[in-house]
C-alpha positions as CSV (number, residue, x, y, z in Angstrom):
1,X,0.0,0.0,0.0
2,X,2.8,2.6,0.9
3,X,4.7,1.6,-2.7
4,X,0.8,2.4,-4.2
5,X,0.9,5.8,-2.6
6,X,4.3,6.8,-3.3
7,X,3.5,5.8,-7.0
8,X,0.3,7.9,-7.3
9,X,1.9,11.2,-5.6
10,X,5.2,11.0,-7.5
11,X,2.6,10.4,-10.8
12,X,0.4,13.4,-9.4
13,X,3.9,16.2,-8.8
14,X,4.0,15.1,-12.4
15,X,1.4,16.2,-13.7
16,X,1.1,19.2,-11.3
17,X,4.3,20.2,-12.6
18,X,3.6,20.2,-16.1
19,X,-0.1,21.7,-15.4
20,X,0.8,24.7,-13.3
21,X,3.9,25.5,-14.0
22,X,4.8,24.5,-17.7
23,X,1.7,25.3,-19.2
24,X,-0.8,27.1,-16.7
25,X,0.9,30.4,-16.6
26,X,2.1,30.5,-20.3
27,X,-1.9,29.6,-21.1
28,X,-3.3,32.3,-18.5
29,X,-1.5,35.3,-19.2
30,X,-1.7,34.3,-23.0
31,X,-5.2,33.7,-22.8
32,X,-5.7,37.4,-20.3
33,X,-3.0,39.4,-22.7
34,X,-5.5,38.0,-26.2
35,X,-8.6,39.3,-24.1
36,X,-7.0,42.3,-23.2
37,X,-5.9,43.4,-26.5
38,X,-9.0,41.8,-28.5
39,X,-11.4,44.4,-26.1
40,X,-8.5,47.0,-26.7
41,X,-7.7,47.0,-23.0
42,X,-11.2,47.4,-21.7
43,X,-10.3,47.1,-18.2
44,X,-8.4,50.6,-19.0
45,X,-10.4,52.3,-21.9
46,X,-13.7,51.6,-20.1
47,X,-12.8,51.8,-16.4
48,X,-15.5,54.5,-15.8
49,X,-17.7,52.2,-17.6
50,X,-17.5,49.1,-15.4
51,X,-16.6,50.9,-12.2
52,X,-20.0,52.7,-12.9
53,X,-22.0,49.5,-13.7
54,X,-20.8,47.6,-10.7
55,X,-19.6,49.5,-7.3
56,X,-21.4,52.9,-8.7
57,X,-24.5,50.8,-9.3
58,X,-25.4,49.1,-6.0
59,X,-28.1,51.8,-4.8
60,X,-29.8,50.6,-8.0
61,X,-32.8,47.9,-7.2
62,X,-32.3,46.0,-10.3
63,X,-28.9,45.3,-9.5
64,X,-29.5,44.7,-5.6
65,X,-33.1,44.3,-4.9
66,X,-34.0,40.5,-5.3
67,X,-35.5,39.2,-8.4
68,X,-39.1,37.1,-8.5
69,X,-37.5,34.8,-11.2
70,X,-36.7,31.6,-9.0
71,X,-34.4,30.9,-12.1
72,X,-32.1,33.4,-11.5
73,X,-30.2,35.9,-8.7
74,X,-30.0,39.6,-8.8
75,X,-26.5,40.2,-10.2
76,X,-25.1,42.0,-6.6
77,X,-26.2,38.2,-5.5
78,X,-24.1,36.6,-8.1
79,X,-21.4,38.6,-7.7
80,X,-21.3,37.6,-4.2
81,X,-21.9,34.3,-4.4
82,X,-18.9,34.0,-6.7
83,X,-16.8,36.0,-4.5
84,X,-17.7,33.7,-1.5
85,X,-16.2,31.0,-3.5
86,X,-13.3,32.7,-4.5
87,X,-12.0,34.8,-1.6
88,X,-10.7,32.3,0.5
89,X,-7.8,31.4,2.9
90,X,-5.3,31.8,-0.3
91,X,-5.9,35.4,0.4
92,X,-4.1,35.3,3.5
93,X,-2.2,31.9,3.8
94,X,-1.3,32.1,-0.3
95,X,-0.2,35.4,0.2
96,X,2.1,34.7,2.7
97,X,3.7,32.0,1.1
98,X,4.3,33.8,-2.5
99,X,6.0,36.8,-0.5
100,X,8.2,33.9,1.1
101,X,8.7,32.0,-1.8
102,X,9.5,35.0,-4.1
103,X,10.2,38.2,-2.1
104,X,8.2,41.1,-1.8
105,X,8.6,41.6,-5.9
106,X,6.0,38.7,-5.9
107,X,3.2,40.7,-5.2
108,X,4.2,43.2,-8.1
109,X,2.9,39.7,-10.4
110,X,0.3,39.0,-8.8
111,X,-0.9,42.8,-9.6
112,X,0.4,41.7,-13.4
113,X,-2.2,38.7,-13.5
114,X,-4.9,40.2,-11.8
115,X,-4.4,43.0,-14.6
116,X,-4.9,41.1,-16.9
117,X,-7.0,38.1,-15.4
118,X,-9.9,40.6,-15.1
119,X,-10.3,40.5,-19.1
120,X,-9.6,36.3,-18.1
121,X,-12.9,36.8,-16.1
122,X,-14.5,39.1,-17.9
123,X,-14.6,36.8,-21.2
124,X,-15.3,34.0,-19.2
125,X,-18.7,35.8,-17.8
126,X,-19.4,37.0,-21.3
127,X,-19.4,33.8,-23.1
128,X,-21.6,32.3,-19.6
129,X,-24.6,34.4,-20.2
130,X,-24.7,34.0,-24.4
131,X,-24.8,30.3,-23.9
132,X,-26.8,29.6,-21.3
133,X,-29.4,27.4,-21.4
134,X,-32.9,27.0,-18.4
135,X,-32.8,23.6,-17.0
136,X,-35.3,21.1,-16.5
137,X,-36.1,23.2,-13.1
138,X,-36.2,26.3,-15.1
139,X,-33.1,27.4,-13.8
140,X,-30.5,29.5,-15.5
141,X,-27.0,26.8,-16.8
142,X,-24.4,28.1,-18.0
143,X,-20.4,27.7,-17.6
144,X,-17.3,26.3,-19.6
145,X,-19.0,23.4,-20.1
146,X,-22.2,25.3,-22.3
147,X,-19.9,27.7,-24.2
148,X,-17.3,24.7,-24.7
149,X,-20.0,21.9,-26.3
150,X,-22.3,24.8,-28.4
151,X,-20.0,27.8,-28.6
152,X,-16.6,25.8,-29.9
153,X,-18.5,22.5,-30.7
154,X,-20.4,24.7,-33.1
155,X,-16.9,25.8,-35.0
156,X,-17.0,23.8,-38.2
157,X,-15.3,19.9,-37.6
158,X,-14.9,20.8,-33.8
159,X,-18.1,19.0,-32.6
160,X,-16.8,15.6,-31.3
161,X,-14.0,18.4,-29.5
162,X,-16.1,20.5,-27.9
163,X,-18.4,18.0,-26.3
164,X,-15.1,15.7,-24.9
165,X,-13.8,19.3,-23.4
166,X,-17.4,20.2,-22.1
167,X,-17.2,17.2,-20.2
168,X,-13.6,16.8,-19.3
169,X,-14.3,20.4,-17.6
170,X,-17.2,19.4,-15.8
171,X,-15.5,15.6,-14.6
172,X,-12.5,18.1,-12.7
173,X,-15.3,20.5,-11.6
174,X,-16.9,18.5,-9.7
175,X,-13.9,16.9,-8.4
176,X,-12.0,19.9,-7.2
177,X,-15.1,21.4,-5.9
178,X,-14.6,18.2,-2.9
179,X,-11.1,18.5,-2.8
180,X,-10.0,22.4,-2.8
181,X,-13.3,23.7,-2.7
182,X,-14.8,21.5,0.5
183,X,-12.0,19.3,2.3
184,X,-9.2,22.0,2.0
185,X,-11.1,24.9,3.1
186,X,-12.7,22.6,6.3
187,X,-9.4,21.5,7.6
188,X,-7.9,25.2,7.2
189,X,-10.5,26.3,9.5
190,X,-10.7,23.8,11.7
191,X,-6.8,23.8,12.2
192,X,-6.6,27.9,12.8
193,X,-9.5,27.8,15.1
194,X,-8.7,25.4,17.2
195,X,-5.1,26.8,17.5
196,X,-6.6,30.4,18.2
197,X,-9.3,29.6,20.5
198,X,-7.7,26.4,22.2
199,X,-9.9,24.5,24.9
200,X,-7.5,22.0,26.3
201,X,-9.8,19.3,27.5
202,X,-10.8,19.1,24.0
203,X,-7.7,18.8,22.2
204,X,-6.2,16.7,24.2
205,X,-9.0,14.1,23.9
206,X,-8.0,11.8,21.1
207,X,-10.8,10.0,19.1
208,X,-10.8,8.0,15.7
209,X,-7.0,7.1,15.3
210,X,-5.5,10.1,17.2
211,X,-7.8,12.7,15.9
212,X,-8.5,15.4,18.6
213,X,-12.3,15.5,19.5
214,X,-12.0,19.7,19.1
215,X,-12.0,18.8,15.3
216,X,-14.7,16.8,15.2
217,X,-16.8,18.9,17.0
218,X,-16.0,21.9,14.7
219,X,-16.6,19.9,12.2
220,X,-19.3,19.0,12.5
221,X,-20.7,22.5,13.6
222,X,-19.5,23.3,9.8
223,X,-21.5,20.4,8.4
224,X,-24.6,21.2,9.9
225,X,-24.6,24.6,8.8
226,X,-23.4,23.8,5.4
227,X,-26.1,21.9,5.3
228,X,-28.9,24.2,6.3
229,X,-27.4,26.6,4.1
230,X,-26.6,24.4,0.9
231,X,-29.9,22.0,0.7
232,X,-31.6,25.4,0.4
233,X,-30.2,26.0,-2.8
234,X,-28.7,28.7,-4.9
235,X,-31.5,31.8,-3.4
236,X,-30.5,30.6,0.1
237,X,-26.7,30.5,-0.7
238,X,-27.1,34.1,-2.7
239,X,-28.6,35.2,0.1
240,X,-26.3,33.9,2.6
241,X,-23.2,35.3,0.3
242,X,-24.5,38.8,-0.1
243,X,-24.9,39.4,3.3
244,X,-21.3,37.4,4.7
245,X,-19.1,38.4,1.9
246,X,-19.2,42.4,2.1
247,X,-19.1,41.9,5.9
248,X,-16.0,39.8,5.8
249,X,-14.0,42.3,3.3
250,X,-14.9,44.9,4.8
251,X,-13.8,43.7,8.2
252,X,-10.5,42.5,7.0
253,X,-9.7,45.5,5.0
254,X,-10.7,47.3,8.2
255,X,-8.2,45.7,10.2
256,X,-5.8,45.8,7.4
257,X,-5.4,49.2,7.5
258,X,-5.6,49.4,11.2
259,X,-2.3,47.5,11.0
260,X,-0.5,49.2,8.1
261,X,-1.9,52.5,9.7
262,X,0.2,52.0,12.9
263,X,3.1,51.0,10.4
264,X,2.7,53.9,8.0
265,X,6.3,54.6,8.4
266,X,7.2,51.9,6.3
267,X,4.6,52.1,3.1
268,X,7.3,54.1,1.1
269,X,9.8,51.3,2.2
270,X,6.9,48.4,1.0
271,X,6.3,49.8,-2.1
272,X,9.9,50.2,-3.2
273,X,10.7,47.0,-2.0
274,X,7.9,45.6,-4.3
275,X,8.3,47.5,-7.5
276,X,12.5,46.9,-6.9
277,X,12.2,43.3,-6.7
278,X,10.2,42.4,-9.1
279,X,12.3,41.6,-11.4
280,X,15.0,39.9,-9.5
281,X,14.6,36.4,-10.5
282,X,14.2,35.0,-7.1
283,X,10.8,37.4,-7.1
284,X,9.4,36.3,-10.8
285,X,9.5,32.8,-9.9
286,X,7.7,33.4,-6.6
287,X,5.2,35.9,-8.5
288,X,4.9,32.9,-11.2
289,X,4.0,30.1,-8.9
290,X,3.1,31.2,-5.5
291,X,1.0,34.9,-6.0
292,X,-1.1,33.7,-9.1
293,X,-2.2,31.0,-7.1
294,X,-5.8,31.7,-5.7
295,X,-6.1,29.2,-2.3
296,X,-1.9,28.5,-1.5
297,X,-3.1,26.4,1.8
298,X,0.6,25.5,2.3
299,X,3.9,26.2,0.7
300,X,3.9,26.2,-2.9
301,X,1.8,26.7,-5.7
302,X,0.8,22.8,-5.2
303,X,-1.4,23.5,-2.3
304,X,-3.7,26.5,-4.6
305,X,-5.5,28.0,-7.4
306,X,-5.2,31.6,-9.0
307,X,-5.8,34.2,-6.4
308,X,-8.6,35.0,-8.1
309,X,-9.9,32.4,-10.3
310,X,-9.7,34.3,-13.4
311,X,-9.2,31.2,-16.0
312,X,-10.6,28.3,-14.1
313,X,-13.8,28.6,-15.5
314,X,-15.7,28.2,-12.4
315,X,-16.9,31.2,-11.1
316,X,-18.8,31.9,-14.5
317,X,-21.1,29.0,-12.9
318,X,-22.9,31.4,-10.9
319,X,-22.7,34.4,-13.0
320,X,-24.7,32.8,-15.3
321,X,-27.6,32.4,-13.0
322,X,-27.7,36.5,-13.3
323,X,-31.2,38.3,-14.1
324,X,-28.9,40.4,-16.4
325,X,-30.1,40.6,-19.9
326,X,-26.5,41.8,-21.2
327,X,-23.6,39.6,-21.6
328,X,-21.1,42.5,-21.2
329,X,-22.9,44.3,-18.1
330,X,-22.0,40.8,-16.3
331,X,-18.8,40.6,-17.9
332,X,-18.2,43.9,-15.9
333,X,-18.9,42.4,-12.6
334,X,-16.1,39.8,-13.3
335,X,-14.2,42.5,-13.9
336,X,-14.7,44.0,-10.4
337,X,-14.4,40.5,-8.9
338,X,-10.9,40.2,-9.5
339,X,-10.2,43.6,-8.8
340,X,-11.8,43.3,-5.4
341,X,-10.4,39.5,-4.9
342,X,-6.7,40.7,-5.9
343,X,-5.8,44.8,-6.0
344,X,-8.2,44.9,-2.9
345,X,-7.9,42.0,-0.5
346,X,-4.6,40.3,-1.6
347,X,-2.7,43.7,-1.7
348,X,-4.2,44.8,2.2
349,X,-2.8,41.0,3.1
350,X,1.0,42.0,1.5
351,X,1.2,45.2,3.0
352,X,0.4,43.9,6.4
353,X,2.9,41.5,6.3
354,X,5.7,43.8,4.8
355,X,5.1,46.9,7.0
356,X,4.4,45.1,10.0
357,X,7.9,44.0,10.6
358,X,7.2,40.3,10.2
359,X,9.1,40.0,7.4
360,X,12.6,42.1,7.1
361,X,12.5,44.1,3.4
362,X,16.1,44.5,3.7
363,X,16.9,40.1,3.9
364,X,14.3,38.8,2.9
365,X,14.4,36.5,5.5
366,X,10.9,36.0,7.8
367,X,10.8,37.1,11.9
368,X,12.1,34.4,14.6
369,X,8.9,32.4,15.2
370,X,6.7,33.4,12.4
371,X,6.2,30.4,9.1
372,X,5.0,31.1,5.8
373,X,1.2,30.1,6.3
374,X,-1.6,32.4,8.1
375,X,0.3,32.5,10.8
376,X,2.4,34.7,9.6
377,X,-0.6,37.3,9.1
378,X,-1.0,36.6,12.5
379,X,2.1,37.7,13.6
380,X,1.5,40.8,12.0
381,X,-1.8,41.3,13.6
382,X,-0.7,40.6,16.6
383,X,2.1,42.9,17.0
384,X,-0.5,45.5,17.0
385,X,-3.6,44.0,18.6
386,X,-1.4,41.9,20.8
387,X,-3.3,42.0,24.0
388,X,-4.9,38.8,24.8
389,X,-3.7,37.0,21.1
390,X,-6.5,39.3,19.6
391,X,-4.9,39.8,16.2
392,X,-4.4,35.8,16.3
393,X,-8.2,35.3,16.7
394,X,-9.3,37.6,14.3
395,X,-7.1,35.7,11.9
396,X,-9.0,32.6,12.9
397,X,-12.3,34.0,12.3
398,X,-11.7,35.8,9.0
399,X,-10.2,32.8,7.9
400,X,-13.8,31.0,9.1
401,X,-15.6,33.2,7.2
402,X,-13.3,33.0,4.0
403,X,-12.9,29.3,3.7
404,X,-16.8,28.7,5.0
405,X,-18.2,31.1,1.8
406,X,-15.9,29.3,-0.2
407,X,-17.4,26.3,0.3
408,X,-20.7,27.8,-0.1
409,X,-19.7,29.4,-3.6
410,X,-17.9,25.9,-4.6
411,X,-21.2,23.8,-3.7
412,X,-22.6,25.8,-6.1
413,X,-20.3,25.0,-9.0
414,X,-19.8,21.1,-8.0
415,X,-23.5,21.6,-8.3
416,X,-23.7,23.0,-12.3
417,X,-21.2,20.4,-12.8
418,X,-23.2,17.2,-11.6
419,X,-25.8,18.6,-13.0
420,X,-24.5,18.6,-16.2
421,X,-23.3,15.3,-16.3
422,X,-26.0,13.4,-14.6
423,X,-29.0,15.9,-14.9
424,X,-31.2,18.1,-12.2
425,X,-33.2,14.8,-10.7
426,X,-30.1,13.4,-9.0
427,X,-28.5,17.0,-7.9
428,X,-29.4,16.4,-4.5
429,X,-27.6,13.6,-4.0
430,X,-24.7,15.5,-4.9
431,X,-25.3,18.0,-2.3
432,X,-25.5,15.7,0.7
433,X,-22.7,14.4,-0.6
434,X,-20.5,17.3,-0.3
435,X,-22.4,18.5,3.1
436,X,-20.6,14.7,4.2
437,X,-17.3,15.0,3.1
438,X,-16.9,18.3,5.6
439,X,-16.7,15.8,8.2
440,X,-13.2,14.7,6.3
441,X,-12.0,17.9,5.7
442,X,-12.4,18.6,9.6
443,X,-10.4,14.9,10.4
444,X,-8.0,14.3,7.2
445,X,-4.2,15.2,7.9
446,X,-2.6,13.2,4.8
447,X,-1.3,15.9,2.0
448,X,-1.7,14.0,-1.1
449,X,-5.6,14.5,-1.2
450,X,-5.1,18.4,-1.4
451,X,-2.2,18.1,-3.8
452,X,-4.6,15.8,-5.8
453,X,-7.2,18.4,-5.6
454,X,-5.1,21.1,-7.3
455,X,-4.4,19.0,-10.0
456,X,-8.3,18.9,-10.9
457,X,-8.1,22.8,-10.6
458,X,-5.1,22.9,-12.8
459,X,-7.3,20.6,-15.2
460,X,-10.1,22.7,-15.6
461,X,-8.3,25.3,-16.7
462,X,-7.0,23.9,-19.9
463,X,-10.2,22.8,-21.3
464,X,-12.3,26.3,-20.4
465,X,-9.3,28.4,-21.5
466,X,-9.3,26.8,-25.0
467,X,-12.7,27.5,-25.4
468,X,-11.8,31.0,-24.3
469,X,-9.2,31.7,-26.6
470,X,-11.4,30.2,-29.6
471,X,-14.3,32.1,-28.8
472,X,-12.2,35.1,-28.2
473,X,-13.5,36.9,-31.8
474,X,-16.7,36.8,-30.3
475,X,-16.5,38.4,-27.2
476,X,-14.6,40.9,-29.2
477,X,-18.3,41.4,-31.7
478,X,-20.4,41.1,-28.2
479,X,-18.0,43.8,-26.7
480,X,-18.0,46.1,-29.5
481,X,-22.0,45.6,-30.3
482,X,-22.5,46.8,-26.6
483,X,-20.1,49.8,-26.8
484,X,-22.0,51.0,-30.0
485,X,-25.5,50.9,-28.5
486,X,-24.5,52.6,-24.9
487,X,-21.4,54.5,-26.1
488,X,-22.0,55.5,-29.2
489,X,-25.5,55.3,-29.3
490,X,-26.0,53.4,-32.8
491,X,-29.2,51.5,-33.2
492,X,-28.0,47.5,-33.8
493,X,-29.5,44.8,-32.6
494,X,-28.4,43.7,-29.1
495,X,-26.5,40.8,-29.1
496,X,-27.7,38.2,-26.0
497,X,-27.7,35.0,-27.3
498,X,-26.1,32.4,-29.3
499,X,-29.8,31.0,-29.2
500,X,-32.8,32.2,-31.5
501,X,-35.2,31.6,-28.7
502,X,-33.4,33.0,-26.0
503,X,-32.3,36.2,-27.8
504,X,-35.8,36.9,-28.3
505,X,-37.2,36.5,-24.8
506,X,-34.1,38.5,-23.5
507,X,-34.8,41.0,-26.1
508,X,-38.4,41.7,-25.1
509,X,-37.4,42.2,-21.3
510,X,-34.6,43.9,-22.0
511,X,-37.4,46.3,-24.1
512,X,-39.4,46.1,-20.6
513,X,-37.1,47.7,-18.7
């Protein structure tokens, strides 16, 4: 059996290797530099644009206010929802470890990719809402899997291509969204809290081949409210997202610049050290594997996925269950979603940790006692809210309420992607399911599964960013068929649908409104 496991992990770094690190990054900037110059850097040209349609729009009802259409979520809701999933403890623990692995010029890439990760996104949500489809419930499907099987499978001698991709993507959905989306995020939280907020008698009682009965119990605190939460469906998980996630950034940025506040002597210092080490080598290769990655639970760009999902394909599984009529108004929000994920949360977590005297700009090198994981945040937080291990414990909750969402928001795309392959009758089997493999999340200590786990997220990508870069002309004709209706105020038809049926029903609400 030990020979067996040795086998499958030293087959897994394999394939890890070549996913993440000879191909992954070569595919994902490729794929966000196309978008970016295809929608002649949109995120730039049109930054008034999206900034208005998103942050500048949330006093609007239509974009808050909750829609009567059980087959979709208000787009606020979906921009939540997807956030929940993809704000999670690589925002603090990944962040930590790509400054450690590259330097402080690593956070100077991980700007780079979000830059051009949003156009990633924002292509991604595009393509979502013109090939979506209503399920047998009457709910809103789309995702890589739609635009992959009837937006490349319709290219000429690509049929047979599109449907293997379609389902390849969905088959490491729906296995990463157990693995990095469940079982990872479970045992982060259980491990911090029970470190933070220790109880002893608990701890020390061993259960179930050593396993402390403090885990279990948290556990399976997690599981039950997963489960109220999650058997609800995707209204109860919107509404569960819109009302956690803003709370939880906010907080966090909160404390954030509490922290770098009380250090403001060293911002100049944080910033130079950033922009001069970026391109020492030592930093690159940090910035390449460590800051792209979204959920770095350990060291290494094994134990993650992009800091903010922007190529994955998976957060374009909620976005499509937006009211929106307009491909490009929820390509916007994509848009914001990285920007809030990475330039927002990410950059408050780096300059914490390099003006909090943690880590020494002038070395290098990390404080005596402090490790490249969230404790290292903690450090940093604590050496301003010290008293009683406060800045510890806020660590452990944000870190709760990170990794929790992100279950939330993964259920959801393990969801889309069962449902896909198996159909809507059986969904709920899937769901209790996931709601039962918390329980191993909360228990598990063995590495390989989350090193497994990434390789599914590594393996989603490939498949969803082909179909991105082959459908890239079109997002390009949606883009500019928008811009010359609101900008330029020509009168063309709206472009909604790849679907005859569809485009007309969207077109007579969008007439409605």
């Amino acid at each position: 059996m030990s020979d067996f496991m040795k086998n499958l992990e030293q087959i897994n770094t394999a394939v890890n290797d070549f996913v993440w690190v000879k191909l992954g990054i070569v595919l994902l900037l490729g794929t966000g530099i196309l978008t970016t110059v295809l929608t002649r850097f949109f995120q730039l040209s049109h930054i008034g644009m999206w900034m208005k349609n998103t942050i500048g729009s949330l006093f609007r009802k239509e974009v808050v206010g909750h829609t009567e259409d059980k087959a979709s979520i208000s787009p606020f809701q979906a921009l939540c929802t997807a956030l929940a999933a993809t704000i999670g403890v690589g925002n603090i623990a990944g962040v930590a470890t790509a400054i450690c692995m590259g330097g402080a010029g690593a956070v100077f890439w991980m700007w780079v990719a979000a830059f051009f990760g949003m156009m990633t996104n924002y292509s991604e949500n595009v393509l979502g809402i013109y090939y979506r489809r209503k399920n047998a419930n009457g709910e809103w499907s789309g995702g890589a899997m739609y635009y992959l099987r009837d937006g490349l499978g319709g290219k000429k001698g690509c049929k047979l291509l599109g449907k293997v991709l379609a389902a390849l993507f969905a088959c490491f959905a729906l296995l990463a969204s157990f693995g990095i989306g469940n079982m990872g995020q479970v045992n982060k939280i259980v491990t911090n809290f029970a470190s933070a907020f220790e109880i002893k008698a608990l701890s020390e009682t061993e259960v179930f081949g050593g396993v402390p009965l403090y885990h279990i119990i948290i556990g399976a605190v997690i599981m039950v409210l997963a489960a109220v939460i999650l058997l609800g469906g995707l209204q109860r998980i919107a509404n569960v997202a819109e009302k956690v996630v803003p709370l939880m950034v906010v907080l966090f940025v909160l404390g954030s610049l509490i922290v770098i506040g009380v250090n403001f002597r060293q911002i100049g210092a944080a910033f130079r050290a950033i922009f001069v080490t970026a391109f020492r080598p030592r930093s690159f290769i940090g910035g390449g594997l460590g800051v792209l990655i979204e959920k770095t639970v350990t060291q290494g760009f094994k134990r993650g996925i992009f800091s903010n999902e922007a190529g994955l394909g998976s957060s374009v599984m909620v976005h499509s269950n937006s009211s929106v009529k307009e491909p490009v108004q929820q390509g916007m929000w994509g848009i914001f979603e990285v920007f809030a994920d990475t330039m927002v949360v990410c950059t408050m977590t780096a300059l914490v940790i390099l003006t909090s005297g943690v880590y020494d700009l002038n070395t290098g090198t990390l404080a005596k006692g402090a490790s490249s994981d969230a404790t290292l945040v903690a450090s940093a937080f604590n050496s301003v809210f010290g008293f009683a291990n406060i800045g510890e414990r806020f660590i452990a909750v944000a870190i709760f309420l990170f990794a929790f969402t992100t279950v939330l928001g993964w259920s959801h795309y393990g969801t889309k992607a069962w449902e896909y392959l198996f159909g809507t009758k059986s969904v709920v089997a899937y769901k209790i399911f996931f709601v039962l493999m918390i329980m191993s999340g909360a228990v598990m200590t063995s590495s390989l599964a989350w090193d497994i786990s990434d390789t599914f997220n590594g393996l989603m990508m490939i498949p969803n960013l082909i179909g991105v870069i082959a459908l890239s002309g079109l997002v390009m004709r949606i883009t500019g068929n928008y811009i010359d209706r609101k900008v330029r105020h020509r009168d063309v038809e709206p472009m909604l649908s790849a679907f005859p049926d569809v485009q007309k029903e969207q077109l007579e609400g969008l007439q409605d409104t």
